[in-house]
C-alpha positions as CSV (number, residue, x, y, z in Angstrom):
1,X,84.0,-10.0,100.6
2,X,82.9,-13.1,102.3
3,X,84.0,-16.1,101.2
4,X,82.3,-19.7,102.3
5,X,84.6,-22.7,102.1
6,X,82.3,-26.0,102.1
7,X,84.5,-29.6,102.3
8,X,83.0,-32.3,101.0
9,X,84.9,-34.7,102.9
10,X,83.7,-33.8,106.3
11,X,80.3,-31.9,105.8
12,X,81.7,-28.7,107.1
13,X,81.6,-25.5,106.2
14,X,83.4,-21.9,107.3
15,X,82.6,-18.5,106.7
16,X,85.3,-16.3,106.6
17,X,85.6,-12.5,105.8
18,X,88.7,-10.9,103.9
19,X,88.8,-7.2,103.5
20,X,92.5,-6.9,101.9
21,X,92.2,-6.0,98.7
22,X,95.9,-7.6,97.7
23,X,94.4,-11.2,98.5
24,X,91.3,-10.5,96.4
25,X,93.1,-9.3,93.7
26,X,93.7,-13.0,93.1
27,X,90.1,-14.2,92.7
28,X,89.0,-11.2,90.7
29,X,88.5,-11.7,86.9
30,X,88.2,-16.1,88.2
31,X,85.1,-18.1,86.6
32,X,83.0,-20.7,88.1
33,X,84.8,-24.2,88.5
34,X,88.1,-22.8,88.0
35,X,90.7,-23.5,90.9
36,X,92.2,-21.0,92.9
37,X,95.5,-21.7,95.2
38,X,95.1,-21.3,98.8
39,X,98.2,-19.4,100.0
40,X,96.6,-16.4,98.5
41,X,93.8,-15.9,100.7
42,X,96.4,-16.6,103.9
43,X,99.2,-18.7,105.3
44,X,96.8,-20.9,106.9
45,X,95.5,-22.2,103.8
46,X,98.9,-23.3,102.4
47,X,98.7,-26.7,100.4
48,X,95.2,-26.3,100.1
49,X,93.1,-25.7,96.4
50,X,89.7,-24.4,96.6
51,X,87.1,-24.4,93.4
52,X,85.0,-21.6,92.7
53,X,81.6,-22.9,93.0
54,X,79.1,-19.9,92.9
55,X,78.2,-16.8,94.9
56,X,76.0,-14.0,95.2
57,X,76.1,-10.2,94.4
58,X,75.2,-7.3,97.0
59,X,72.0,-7.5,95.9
60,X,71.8,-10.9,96.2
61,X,71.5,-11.9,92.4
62,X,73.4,-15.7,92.6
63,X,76.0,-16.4,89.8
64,X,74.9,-18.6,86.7
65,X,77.7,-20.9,84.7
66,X,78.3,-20.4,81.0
67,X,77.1,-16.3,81.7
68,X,80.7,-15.2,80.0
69,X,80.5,-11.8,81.9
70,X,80.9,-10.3,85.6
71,X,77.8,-7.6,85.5
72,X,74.0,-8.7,85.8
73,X,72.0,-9.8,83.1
74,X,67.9,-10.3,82.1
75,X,67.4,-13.9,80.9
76,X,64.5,-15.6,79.7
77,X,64.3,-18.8,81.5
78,X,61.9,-21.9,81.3
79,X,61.5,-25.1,83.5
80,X,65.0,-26.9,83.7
81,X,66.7,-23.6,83.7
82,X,69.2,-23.0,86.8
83,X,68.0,-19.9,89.2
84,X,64.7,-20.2,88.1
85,X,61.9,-21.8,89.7
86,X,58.3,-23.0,87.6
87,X,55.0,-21.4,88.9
88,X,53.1,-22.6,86.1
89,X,53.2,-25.0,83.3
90,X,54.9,-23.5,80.1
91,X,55.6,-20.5,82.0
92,X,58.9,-18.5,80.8
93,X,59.8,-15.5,82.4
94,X,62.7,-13.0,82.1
95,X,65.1,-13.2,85.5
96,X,68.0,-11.4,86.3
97,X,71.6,-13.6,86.5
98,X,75.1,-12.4,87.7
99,X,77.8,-13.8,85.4
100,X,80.0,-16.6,86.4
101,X,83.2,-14.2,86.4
102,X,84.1,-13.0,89.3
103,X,84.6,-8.9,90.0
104,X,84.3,-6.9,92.5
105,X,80.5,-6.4,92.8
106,X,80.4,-10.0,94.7
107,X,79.2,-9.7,98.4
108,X,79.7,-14.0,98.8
109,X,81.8,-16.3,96.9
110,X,81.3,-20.1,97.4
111,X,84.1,-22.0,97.3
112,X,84.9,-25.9,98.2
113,X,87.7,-27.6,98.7
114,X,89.4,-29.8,96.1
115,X,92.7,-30.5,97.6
116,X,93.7,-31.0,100.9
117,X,96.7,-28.8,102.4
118,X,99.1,-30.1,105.5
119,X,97.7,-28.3,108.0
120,X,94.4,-28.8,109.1
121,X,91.7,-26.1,109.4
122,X,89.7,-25.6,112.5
123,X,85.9,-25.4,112.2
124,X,86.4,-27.1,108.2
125,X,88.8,-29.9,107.8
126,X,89.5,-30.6,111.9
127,X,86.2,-32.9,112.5
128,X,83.1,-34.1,110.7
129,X,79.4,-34.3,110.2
130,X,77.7,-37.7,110.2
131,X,75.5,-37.9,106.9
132,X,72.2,-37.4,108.1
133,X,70.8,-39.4,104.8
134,X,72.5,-42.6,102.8
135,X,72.4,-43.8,99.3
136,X,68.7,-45.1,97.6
137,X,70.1,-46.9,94.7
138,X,71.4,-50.4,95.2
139,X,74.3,-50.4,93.6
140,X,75.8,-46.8,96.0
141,X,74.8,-49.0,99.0
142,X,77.0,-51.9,98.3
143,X,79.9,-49.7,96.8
144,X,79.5,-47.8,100.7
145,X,79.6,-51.2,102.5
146,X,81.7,-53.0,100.0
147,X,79.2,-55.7,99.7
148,X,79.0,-58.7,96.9
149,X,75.9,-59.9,94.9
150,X,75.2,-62.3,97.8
151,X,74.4,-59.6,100.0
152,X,71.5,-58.5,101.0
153,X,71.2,-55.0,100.6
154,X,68.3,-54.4,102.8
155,X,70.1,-55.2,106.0
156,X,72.4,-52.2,105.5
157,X,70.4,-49.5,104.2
158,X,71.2,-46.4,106.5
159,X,67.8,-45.3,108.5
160,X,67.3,-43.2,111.7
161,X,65.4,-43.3,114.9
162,X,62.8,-40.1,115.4
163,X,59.6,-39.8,117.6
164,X,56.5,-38.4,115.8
165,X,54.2,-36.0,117.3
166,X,52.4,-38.8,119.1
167,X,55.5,-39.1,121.2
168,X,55.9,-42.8,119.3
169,X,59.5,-43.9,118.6
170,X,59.6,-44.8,114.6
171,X,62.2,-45.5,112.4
172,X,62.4,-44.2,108.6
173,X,64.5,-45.9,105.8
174,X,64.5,-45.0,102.3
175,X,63.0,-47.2,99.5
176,X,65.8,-48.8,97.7
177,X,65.6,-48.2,94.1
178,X,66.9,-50.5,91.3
179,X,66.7,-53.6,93.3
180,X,66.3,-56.9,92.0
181,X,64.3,-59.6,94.2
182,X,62.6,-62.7,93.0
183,X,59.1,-61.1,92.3
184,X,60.9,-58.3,89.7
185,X,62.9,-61.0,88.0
186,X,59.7,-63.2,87.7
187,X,57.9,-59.9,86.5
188,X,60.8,-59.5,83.7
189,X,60.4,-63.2,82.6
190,X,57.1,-62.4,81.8
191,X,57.4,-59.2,80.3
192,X,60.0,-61.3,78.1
193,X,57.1,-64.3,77.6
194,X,54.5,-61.9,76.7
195,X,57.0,-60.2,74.0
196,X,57.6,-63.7,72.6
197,X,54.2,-64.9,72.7
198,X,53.4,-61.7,70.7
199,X,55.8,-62.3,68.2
200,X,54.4,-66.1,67.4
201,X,51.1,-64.9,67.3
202,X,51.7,-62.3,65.0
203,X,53.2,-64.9,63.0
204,X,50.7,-66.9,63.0
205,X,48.3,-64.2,62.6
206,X,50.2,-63.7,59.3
207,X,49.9,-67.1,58.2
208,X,46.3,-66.9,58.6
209,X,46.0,-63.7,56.3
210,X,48.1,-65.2,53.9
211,X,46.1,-68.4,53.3
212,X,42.9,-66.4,53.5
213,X,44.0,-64.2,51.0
214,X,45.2,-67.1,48.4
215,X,42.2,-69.0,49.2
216,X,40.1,-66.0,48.2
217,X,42.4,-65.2,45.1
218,X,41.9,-68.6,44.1
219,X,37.5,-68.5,44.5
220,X,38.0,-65.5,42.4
221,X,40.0,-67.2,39.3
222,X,37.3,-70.2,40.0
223,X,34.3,-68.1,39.7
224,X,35.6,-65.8,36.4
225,X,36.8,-69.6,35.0
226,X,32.6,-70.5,35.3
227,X,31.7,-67.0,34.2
228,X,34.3,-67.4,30.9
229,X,33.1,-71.1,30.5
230,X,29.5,-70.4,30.4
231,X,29.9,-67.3,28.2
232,X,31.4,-69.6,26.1
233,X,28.5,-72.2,26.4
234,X,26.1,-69.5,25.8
235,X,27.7,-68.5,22.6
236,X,28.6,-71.8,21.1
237,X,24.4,-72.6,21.6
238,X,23.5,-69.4,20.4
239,X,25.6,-70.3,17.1
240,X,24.5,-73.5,16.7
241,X,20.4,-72.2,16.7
242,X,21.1,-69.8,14.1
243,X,22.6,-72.7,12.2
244,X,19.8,-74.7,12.6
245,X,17.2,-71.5,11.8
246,X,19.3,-71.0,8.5
């Protein structure tokens, strides 16, 4: 079995092949994310605790976390499902998983480093990788550089030097995301004006409709008043020529 050791700390990685089946014995019948000690892959890796992070059957099928089994499954998957990529909107399809336990079946097994032993390990924890790209969001870049709210995050935002196909020297930074400047706080103080303005007008809007609707309530009891009042006329006349006839 092969097992690849990734360490976060430096960027490295190691591939290493074990073929004693005493030393696997200790990773058989493991799940995903559980720790595993590393004196019992050898003495080099005394002191050291790896976590089991993934891996991949001899056919190449990758492990899946929360598959409570160590044989091959069918699954149907949709967009947002892990080991499964979207061709077409609302497209599900039945793929085939390996469980997250692992047996004996398992051609790679991924594991990364979560504690650090005494000795180091060439080719893993002896050197270390620059990161080739930084943080975007505001916040990660001043937690790198330890910087205060009076710092400008702009000056330190990590970017690199490449020539383009022109043979033209450019350099490339990532936008910064959630930054506040002067033109999004003036945007938010109008977004909060609007909102405000909104709210009076509705209330005055409501005002309005309210003395619309009692001055219309009221030209109603007006007009049936006159209606009542001349009925009453008309009667009262009607009465007094019959009077007058008799």
């Amino acid at each position: 079995m092969k097992i690849n050791i990734a360490s976060p700390t430096t960027g490295l990685q190691k591939l290493i092949e074990i073929d004693d089946e005493v030393k696997l014995q200790n990773l058989y019948e493991k799940r995903m994310s559980q720790e595993v000690d590393g004196s019992t892959l050898g003495e080099e890796y005394n002191g050291y605790i790896f976590r089991i992070s993934g891996g991949n059957d001899k056919q190449g099928f990758p492990m899946r976390q929360g598959i409570l089994t160590n044989t091959r499954v069918r699954l149907l998957m949709k967009k947002g499902h892990k080991c499964y990529r979207q061709r077409r909107a609302g497209e599900r399809k039945r793929k085939s998983v390996r469980g997250c336990i692992v047996g004996q079946d398992i051609a790679v097994l991924n594991l990364v480093v979560a504690k650090m032993g005494e000795n180091p390990i060439p080719g893993l924890t002896d050197g270390s990788v620059p990161r080739r790209l930084g943080p975007k969001r505001a916040n990660n870049i001043r937690k790198l550089f330890n910087l205060t709210k009076e710092d400008d995050v702009r000056d330190y935002v990590i970017a690199r030097e490449y020539t383009n196909k022109k043979g033209v020297q450019r350099r490339k930074s990532p936008k910064i995301q959630r930054l506040v400047t002067p033109l999004t706080l003036q945007r938010k103080r109008a977004r909060k004006a609007e909102k405000m303005n909104s709210v009076l007008r509705n209330k005055e809007d409501a005002a309005a409709y309210k003395k619309l609707v009692a001055q219309r309530l009221a030209e109603q009891k007006e007009a049936r008043r006159s209606l009542i009042s001349k009925r009453r006329s008309t009667r009262k006349s009607q009465k007094v020529a019959v009077e007058g006839t008799a």
